[in-house]
Backbone as a chain_set.jsonl record, in Angstrom:
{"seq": "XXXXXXXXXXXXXXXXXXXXXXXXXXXXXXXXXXXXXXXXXXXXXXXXXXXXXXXXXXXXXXXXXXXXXXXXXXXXXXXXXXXXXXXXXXXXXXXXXXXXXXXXXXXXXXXXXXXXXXXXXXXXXXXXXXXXXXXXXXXXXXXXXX", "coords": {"N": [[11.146, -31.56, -65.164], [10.332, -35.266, -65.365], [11.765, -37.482, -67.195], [11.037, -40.272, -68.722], [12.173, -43.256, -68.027], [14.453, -45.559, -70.161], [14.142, -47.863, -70.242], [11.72, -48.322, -68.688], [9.95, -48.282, -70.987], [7.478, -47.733, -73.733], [4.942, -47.325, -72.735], [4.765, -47.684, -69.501], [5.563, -45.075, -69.554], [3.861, -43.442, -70.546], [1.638, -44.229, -69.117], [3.289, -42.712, -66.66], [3.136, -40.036, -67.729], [-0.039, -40.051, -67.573], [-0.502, -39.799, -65.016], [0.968, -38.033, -64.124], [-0.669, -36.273, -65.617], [-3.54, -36.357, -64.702], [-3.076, -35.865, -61.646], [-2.796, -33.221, -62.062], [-5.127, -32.083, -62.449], [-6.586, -32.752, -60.425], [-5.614, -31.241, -58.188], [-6.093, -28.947, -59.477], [-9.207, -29.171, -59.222], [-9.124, -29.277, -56.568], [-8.658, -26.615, -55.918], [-10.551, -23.05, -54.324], [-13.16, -22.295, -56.206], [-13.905, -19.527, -57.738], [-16.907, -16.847, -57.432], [-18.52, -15.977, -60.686], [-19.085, -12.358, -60.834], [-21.996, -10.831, -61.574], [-22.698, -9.349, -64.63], [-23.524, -6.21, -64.047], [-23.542, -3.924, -66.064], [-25.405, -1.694, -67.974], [-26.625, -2.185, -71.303], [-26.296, -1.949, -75.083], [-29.17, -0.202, -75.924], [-29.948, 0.442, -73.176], [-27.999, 1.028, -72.336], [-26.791, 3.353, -74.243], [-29.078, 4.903, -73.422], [-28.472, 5.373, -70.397], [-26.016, 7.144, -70.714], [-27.044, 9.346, -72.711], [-29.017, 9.835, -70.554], [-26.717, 11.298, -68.574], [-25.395, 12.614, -69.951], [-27.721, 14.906, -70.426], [-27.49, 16.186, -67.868], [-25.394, 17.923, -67.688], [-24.843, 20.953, -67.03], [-24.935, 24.11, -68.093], [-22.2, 26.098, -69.524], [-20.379, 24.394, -68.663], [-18.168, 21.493, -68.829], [-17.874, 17.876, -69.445], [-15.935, 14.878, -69.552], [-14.93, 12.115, -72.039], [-14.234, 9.816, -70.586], [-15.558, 10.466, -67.655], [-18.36, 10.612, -68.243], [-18.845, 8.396, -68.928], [-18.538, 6.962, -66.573], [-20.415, 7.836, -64.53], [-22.42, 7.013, -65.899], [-22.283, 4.3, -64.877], [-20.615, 2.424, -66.59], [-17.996, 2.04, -66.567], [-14.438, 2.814, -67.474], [-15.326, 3.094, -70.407], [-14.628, 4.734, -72.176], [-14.235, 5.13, -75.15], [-16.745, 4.056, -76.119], [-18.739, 6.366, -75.437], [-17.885, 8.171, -76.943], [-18.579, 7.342, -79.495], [-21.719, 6.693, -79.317], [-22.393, 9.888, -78.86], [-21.304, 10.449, -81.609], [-22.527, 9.148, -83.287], [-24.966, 10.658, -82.935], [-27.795, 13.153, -83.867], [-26.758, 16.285, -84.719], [-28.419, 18.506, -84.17], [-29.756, 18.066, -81.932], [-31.605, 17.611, -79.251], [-29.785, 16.888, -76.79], [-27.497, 17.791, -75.037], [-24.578, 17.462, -76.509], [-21.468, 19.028, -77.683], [-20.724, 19.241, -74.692], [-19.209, 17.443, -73.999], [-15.859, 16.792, -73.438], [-12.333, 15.643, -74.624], [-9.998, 14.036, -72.147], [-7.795, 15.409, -72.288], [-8.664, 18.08, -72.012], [-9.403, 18.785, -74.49], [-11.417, 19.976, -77.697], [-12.081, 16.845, -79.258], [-10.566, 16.289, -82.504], [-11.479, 15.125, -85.625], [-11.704, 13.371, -88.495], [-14.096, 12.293, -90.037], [-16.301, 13.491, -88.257], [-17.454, 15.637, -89.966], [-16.766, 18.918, -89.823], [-18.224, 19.23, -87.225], [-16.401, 18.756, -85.046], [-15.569, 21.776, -85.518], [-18.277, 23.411, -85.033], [-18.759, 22.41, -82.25], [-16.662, 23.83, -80.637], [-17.106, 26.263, -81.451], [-20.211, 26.4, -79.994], [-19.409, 25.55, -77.396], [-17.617, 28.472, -77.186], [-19.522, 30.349, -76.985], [-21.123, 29.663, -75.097], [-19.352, 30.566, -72.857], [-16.668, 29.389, -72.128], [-13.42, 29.349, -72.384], [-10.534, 29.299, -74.368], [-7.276, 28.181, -74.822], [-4.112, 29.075, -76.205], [-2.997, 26.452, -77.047], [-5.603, 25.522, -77.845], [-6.672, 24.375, -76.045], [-8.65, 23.875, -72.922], [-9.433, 24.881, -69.752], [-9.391, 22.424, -67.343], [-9.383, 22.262, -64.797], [-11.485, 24.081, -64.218], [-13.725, 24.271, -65.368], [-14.651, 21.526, -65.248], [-17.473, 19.869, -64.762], [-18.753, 18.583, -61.527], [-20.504, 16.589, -60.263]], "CA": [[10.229, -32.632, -65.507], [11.352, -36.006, -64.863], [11.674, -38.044, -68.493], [10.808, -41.828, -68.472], [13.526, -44.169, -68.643], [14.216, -45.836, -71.791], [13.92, -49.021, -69.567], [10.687, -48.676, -68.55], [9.164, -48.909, -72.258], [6.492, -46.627, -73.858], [3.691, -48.032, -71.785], [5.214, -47.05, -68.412], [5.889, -43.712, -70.106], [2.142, -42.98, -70.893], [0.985, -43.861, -67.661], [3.477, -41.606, -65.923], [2.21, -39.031, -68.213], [-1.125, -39.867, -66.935], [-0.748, -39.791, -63.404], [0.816, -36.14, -64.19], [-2.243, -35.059, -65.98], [-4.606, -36.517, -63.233], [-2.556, -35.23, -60.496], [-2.934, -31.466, -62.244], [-6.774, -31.716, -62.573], [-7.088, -33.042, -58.951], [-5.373, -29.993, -57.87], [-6.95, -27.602, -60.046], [-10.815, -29.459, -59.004], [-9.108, -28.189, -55.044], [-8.846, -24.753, -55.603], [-11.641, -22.815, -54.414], [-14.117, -21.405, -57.174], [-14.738, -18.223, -57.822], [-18.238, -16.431, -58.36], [-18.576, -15.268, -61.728], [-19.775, -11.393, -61.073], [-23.53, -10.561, -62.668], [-22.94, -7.709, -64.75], [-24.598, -5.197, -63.884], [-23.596, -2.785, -67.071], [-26.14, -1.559, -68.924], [-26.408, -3.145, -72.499], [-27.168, -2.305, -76.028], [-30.216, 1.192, -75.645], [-30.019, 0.793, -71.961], [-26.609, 2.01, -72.615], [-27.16, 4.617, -74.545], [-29.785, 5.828, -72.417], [-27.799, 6.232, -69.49], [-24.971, 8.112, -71.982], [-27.594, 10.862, -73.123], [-29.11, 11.113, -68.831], [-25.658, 11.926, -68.06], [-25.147, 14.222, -71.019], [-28.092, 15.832, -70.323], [-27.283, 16.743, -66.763], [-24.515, 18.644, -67.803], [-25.336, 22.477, -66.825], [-24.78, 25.293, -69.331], [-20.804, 26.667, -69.131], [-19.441, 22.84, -67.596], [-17.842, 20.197, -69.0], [-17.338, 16.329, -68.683], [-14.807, 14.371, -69.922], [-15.551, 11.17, -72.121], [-14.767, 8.649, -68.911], [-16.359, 11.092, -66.817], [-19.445, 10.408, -68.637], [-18.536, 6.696, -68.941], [-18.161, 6.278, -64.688], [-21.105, 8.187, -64.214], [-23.607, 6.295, -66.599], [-22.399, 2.861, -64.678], [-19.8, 1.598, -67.836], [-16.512, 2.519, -66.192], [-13.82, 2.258, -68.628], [-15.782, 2.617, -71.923], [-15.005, 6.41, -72.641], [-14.539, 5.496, -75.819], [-18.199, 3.937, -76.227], [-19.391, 7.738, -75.135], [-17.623, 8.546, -78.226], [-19.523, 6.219, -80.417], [-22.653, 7.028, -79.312], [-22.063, 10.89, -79.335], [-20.802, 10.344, -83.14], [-23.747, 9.0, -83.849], [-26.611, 11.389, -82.476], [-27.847, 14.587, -84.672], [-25.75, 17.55, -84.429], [-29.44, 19.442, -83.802], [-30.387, 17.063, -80.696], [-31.455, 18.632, -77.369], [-28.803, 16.459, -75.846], [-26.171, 18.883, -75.279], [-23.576, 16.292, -77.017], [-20.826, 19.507, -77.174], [-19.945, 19.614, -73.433], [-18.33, 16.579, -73.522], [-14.377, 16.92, -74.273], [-11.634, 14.773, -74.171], [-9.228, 14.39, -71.148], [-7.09, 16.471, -72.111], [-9.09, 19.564, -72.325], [-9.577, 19.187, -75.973], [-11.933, 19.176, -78.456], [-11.369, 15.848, -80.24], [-10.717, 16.498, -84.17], [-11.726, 13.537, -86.07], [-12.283, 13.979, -89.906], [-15.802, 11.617, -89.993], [-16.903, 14.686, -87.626], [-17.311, 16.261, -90.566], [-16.988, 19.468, -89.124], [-18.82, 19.187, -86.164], [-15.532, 19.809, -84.112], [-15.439, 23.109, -85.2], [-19.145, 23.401, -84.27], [-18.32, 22.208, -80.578], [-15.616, 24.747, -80.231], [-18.186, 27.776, -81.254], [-20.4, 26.103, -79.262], [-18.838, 26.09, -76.028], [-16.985, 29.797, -76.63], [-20.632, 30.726, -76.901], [-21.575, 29.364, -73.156], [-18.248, 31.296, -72.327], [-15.76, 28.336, -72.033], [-12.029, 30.214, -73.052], [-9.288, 28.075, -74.603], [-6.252, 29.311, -74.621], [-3.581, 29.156, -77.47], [-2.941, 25.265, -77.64], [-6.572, 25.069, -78.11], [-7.298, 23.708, -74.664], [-9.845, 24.69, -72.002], [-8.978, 24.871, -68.037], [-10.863, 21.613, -67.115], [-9.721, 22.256, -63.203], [-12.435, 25.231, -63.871], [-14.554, 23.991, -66.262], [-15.289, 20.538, -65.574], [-18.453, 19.331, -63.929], [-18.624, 17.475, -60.961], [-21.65, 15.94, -59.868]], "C": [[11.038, -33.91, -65.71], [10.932, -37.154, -66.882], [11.673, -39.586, -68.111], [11.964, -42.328, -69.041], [13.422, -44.719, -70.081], [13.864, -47.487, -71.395], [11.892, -49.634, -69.342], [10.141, -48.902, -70.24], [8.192, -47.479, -72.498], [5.35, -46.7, -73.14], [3.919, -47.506, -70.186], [5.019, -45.821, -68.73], [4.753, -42.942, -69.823], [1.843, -43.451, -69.913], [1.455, -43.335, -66.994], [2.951, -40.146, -66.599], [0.609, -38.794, -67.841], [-1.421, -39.659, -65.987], [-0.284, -38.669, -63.488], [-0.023, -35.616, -64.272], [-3.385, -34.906, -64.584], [-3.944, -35.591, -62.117], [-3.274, -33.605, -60.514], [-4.37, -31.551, -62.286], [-6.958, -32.4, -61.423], [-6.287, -31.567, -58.274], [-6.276, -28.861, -58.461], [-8.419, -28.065, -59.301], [-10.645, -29.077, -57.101], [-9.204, -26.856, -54.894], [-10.274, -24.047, -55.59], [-12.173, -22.218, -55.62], [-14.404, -20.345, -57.136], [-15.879, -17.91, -58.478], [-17.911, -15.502, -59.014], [-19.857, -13.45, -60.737], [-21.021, -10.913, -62.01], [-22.892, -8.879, -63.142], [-23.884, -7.183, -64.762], [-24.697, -3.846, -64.756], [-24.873, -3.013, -67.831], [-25.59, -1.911, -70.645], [-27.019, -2.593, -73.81], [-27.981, -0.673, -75.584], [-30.15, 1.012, -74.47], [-29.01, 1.747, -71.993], [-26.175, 3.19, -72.936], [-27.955, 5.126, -74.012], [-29.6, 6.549, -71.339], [-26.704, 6.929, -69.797], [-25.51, 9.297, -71.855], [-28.033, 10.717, -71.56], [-28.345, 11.65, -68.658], [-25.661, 13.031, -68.992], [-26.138, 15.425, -70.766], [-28.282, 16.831, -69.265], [-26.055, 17.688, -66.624], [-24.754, 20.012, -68.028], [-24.755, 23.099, -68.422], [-23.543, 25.868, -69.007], [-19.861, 25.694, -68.303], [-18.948, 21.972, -69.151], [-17.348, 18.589, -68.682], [-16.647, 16.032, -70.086], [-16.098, 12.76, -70.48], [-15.62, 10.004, -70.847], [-15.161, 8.734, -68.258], [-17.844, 10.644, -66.561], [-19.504, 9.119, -68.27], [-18.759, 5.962, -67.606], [-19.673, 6.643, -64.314], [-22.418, 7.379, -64.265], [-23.287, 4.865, -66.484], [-21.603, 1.804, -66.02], [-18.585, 2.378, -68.037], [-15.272, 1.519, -67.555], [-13.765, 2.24, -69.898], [-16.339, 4.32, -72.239], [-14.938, 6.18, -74.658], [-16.467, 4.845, -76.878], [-19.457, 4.979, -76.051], [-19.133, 8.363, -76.44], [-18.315, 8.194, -79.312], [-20.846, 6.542, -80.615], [-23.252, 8.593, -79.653], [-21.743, 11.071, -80.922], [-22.146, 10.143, -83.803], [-25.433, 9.778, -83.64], [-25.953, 12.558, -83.355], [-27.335, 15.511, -84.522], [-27.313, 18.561, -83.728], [-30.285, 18.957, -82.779], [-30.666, 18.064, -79.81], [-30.619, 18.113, -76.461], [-27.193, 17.551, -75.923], [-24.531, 18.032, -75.72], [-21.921, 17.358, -76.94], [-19.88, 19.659, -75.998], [-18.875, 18.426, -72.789], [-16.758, 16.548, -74.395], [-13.317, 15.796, -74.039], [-10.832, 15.068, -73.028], [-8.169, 15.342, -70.914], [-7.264, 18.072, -72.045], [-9.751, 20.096, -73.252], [-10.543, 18.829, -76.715], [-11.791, 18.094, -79.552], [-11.639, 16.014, -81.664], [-10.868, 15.066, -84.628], [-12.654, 14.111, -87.712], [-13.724, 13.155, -90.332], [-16.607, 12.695, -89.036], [-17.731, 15.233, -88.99], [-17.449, 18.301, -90.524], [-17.554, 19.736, -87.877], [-17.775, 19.446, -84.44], [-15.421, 20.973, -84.233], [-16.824, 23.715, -84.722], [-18.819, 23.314, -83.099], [-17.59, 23.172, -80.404], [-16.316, 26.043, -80.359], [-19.407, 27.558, -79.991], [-20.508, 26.429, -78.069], [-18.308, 27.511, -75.474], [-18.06, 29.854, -76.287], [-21.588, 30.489, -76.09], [-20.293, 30.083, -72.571], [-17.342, 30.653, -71.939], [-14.851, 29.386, -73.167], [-11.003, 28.863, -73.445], [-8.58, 28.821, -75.243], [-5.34, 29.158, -75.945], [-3.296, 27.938, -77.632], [-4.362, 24.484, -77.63], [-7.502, 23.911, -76.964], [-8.008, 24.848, -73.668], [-9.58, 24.3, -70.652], [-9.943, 23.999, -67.576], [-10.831, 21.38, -65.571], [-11.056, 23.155, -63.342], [-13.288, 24.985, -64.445], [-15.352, 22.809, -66.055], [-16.235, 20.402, -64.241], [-18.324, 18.411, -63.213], [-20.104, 17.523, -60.239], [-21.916, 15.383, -58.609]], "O": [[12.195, -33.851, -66.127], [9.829, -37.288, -67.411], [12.358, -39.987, -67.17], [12.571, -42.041, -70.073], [12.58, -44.434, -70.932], [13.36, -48.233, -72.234], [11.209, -50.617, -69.628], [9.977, -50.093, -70.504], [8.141, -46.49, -71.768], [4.798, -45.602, -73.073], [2.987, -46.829, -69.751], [4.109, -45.312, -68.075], [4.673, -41.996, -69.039], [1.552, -42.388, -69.366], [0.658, -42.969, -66.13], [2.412, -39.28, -65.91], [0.072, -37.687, -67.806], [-2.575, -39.296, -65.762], [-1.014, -37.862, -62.914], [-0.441, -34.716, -63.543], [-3.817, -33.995, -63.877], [-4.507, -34.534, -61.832], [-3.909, -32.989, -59.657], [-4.741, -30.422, -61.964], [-8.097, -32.843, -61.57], [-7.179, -30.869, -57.792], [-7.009, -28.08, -57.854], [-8.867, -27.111, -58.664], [-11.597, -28.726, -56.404], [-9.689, -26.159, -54.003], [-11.096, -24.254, -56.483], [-11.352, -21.448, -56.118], [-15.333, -20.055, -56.383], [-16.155, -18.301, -59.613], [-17.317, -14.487, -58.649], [-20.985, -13.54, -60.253], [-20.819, -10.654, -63.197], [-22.704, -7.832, -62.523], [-24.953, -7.463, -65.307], [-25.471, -2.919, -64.517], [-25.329, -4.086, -68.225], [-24.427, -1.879, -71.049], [-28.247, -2.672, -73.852], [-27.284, 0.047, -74.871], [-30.549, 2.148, -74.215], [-29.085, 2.952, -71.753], [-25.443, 3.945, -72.295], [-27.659, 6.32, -73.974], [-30.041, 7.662, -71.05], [-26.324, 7.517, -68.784], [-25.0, 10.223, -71.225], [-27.402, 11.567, -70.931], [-28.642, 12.828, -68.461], [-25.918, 14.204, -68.722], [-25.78, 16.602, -70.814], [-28.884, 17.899, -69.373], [-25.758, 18.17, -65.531], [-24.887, 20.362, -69.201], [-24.332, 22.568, -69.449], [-23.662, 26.341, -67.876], [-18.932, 25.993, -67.553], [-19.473, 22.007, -70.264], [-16.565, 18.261, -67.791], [-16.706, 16.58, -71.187], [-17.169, 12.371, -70.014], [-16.61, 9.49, -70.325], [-15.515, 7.733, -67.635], [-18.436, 10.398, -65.51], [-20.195, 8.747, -67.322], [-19.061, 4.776, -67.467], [-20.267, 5.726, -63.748], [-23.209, 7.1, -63.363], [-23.64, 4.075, -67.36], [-21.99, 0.671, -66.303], [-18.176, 3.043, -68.988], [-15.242, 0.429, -68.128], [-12.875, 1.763, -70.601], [-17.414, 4.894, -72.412], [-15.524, 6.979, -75.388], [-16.999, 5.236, -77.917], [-20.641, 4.769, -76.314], [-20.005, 9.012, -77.018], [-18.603, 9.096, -80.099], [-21.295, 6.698, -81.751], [-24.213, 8.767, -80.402], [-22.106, 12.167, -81.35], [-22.686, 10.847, -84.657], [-26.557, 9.498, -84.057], [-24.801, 12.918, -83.598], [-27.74, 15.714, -83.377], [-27.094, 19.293, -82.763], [-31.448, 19.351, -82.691], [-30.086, 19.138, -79.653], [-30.545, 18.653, -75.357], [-26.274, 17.795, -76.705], [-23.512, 18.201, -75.052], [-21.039, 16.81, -76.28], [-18.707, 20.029, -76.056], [-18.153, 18.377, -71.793], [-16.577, 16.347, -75.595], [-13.582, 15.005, -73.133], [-10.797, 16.257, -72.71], [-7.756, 15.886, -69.89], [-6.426, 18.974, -72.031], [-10.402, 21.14, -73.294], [-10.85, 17.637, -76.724], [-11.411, 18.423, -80.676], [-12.791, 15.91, -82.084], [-10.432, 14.067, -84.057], [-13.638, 14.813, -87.947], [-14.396, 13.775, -91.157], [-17.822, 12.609, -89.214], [-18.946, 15.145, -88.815], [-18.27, 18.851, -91.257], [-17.167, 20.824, -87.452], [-18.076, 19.94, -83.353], [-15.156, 21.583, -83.197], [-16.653, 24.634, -83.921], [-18.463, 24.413, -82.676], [-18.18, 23.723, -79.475], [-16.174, 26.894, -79.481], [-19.534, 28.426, -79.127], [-21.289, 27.239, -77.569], [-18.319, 27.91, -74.309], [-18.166, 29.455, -75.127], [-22.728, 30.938, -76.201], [-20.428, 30.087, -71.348], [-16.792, 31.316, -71.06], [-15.212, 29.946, -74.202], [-10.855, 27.781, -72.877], [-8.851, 29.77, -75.979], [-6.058, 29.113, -76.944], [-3.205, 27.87, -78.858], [-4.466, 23.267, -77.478], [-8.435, 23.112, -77.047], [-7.963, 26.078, -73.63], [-9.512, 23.078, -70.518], [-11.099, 24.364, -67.361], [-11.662, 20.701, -64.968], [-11.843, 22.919, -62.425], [-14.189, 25.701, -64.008], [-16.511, 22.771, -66.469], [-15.939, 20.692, -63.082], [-17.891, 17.352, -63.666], [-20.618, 18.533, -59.759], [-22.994, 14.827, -58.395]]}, "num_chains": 1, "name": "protein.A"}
Protein backbone atom coordinates (compact mmCIF):
# COMPACT_ATOMS: atom_id res chain seq x y z
CA UNK A 1 0.00 0.00 0.00
CA UNK A 2 1.46 3.06 -1.25
CA UNK A 3 1.63 5.85 1.85
CA UNK A 4 1.09 9.58 0.91
CA UNK A 5 3.97 11.72 0.84
CA UNK A 6 4.52 14.01 3.60
CA UNK A 7 4.69 16.62 0.71
CA UNK A 8 1.54 16.25 -0.54
CA UNK A 9 -0.28 17.42 2.85
CA UNK A 10 -3.27 15.73 4.62
CA UNK A 11 -5.74 16.80 2.01
CA UNK A 12 -4.02 14.98 -0.89
CA UNK A 13 -3.78 12.08 1.56
CA UNK A 14 -7.63 11.79 2.09
CA UNK A 15 -8.42 11.98 -1.36
CA UNK A 16 -5.98 9.24 -2.28
CA UNK A 17 -7.66 7.33 0.37
CA UNK A 18 -10.79 8.06 -1.40
CA UNK A 19 -10.11 7.16 -4.77
CA UNK A 20 -8.93 3.69 -3.04
CA UNK A 21 -12.22 3.24 -1.38
CA UNK A 22 -14.20 4.18 -4.62
CA UNK A 23 -12.03 2.18 -6.77
CA UNK A 24 -12.88 -1.06 -4.29
CA UNK A 25 -16.69 -0.50 -4.42
CA UNK A 26 -16.58 -0.02 -8.26
CA UNK A 27 -15.03 -3.33 -8.46
CA UNK A 28 -16.99 -5.06 -5.99
CA UNK A 29 -20.58 -3.25 -7.81
CA UNK A 30 -18.64 -5.50 -11.19
CA UNK A 31 -18.72 -8.72 -9.87
CA UNK A 32 -21.56 -10.70 -10.88
CA UNK A 33 -24.38 -11.29 -8.16
CA UNK A 34 -25.32 -14.20 -6.89
CA UNK A 35 -28.99 -15.60 -6.34
CA UNK A 36 -29.72 -15.94 -2.85
CA UNK A 37 -31.18 -19.78 -2.76
CA UNK A 38 -35.12 -19.99 -1.42
CA UNK A 39 -34.95 -22.33 1.29
CA UNK A 40 -36.73 -24.86 0.83
CA UNK A 41 -36.22 -26.54 4.55
CA UNK A 42 -39.02 -27.15 6.35
CA UNK A 43 -39.46 -24.78 9.44
CA UNK A 44 -40.60 -24.75 12.97
CA UNK A 45 -43.89 -28.04 13.05
CA UNK A 46 -43.33 -28.51 9.41
CA UNK A 47 -40.11 -29.75 10.67
CA UNK A 48 -41.04 -31.81 13.06
CA UNK A 49 -43.56 -33.31 10.99
CA UNK A 50 -41.37 -34.49 8.45
CA UNK A 51 -38.94 -35.93 11.57
CA UNK A 52 -41.88 -38.18 13.01
CA UNK A 53 -43.02 -39.30 8.75
CA UNK A 54 -39.60 -40.48 8.54
CA UNK A 55 -39.54 -42.07 11.97
CA UNK A 56 -42.54 -43.61 11.34
CA UNK A 57 -41.50 -45.36 8.17
CA UNK A 58 -39.01 -47.14 9.89
CA UNK A 59 -40.06 -51.04 9.70
CA UNK A 60 -39.96 -53.24 12.81
CA UNK A 61 -36.12 -54.87 13.34
CA UNK A 62 -34.30 -51.58 11.15
CA UNK A 63 -32.62 -48.79 12.09
CA UNK A 64 -31.77 -45.14 10.99
CA UNK A 65 -29.20 -43.11 12.02
CA UNK A 66 -29.86 -39.45 13.37
CA UNK A 67 -28.59 -37.78 9.78
CA UNK A 68 -30.19 -40.54 8.13
CA UNK A 69 -33.35 -39.26 9.42
CA UNK A 70 -32.17 -35.64 8.99
CA UNK A 71 -31.38 -36.23 4.81
CA UNK A 72 -34.42 -38.01 4.46
CA UNK A 73 -36.96 -35.47 6.10
CA UNK A 74 -35.30 -32.65 3.60
CA UNK A 75 -32.89 -30.86 6.66
CA UNK A 76 -29.56 -32.34 5.61
CA UNK A 77 -27.08 -31.70 8.20
CA UNK A 78 -29.35 -31.17 11.27
CA UNK A 79 -28.96 -34.74 12.88
CA UNK A 80 -28.70 -33.16 15.81
CA UNK A 81 -32.24 -31.33 15.48
CA UNK A 82 -33.65 -35.19 15.13
CA UNK A 83 -32.23 -35.39 18.50
CA UNK A 84 -34.12 -32.51 19.91
CA UNK A 85 -37.19 -33.35 18.69
CA UNK A 86 -36.94 -37.13 19.62
CA UNK A 87 -35.97 -35.82 23.32
CA UNK A 88 -38.85 -34.17 23.41
CA UNK A 89 -41.77 -36.62 22.30
CA UNK A 90 -43.46 -39.15 25.01
CA UNK A 91 -41.60 -42.22 25.64
CA UNK A 92 -45.37 -43.97 25.07
CA UNK A 93 -45.84 -42.31 21.43
CA UNK A 94 -46.74 -44.52 18.44
CA UNK A 95 -43.79 -42.92 16.76
CA UNK A 96 -41.33 -45.57 17.02
CA UNK A 97 -38.69 -42.82 18.41
CA UNK A 98 -36.24 -46.08 19.56
CA UNK A 99 -35.05 -47.09 16.04
CA UNK A 100 -33.20 -44.22 15.63
CA UNK A 101 -29.37 -44.63 16.85
CA UNK A 102 -26.46 -42.73 16.56
CA UNK A 103 -23.77 -43.20 13.80
CA UNK A 104 -21.91 -45.13 15.42
CA UNK A 105 -24.17 -47.97 16.10
CA UNK A 106 -24.94 -46.74 19.50
CA UNK A 107 -27.50 -46.02 21.66
CA UNK A 108 -26.82 -42.41 22.71
CA UNK A 109 -26.57 -42.19 26.74
CA UNK A 110 -27.49 -38.82 27.82
CA UNK A 111 -28.42 -38.34 31.58
CA UNK A 112 -31.72 -35.80 30.77
CA UNK A 113 -32.86 -39.26 29.04
CA UNK A 114 -33.66 -40.09 32.20
CA UNK A 115 -33.48 -43.56 31.54
CA UNK A 116 -35.02 -43.84 28.41
CA UNK A 117 -31.63 -45.12 26.91
CA UNK A 118 -31.91 -48.09 28.70
CA UNK A 119 -35.53 -48.35 27.47
CA UNK A 120 -34.28 -48.08 23.72
CA UNK A 121 -31.78 -50.80 24.22
CA UNK A 122 -34.68 -53.35 25.61
CA UNK A 123 -36.56 -52.04 23.08
CA UNK A 124 -34.72 -52.86 20.10
CA UNK A 125 -33.25 -56.44 21.70
CA UNK A 126 -36.97 -57.05 21.78
CA UNK A 127 -37.46 -56.52 17.75
CA UNK A 128 -34.25 -58.80 17.73
CA UNK A 129 -31.51 -56.14 17.05
CA UNK A 130 -28.05 -57.97 18.84
CA UNK A 131 -25.29 -55.71 20.16
CA UNK A 132 -22.38 -57.09 20.77
CA UNK A 133 -19.96 -56.46 23.78
CA UNK A 134 -19.02 -52.68 23.15
CA UNK A 135 -22.65 -52.16 23.18
CA UNK A 136 -22.95 -51.57 19.47
CA UNK A 137 -25.32 -52.97 16.83
CA UNK A 138 -24.13 -54.11 13.12
CA UNK A 139 -25.64 -51.03 11.31
CA UNK A 140 -24.22 -52.62 7.78
CA UNK A 141 -27.22 -55.19 8.80
CA UNK A 142 -29.43 -53.31 10.62
CA UNK A 143 -29.81 -50.06 9.11
CA UNK A 144 -32.71 -49.07 6.92
CA UNK A 145 -32.46 -47.93 3.62
CA UNK A 146 -35.24 -46.50 1.90
Amino acid sequence: MRRPDKRLGLASGSRLLQGWATADQRKLRALPKRKLRQAAQPQGDEAVEAICAVIRRIPMGWVATYGQVAAMAGLPRRARLVGRVLQRLDPVTKIPWHRVVNAKGEVSYSLSRNGGDALQRRLLEKEGIRFDDSNRLNLERCRWLD
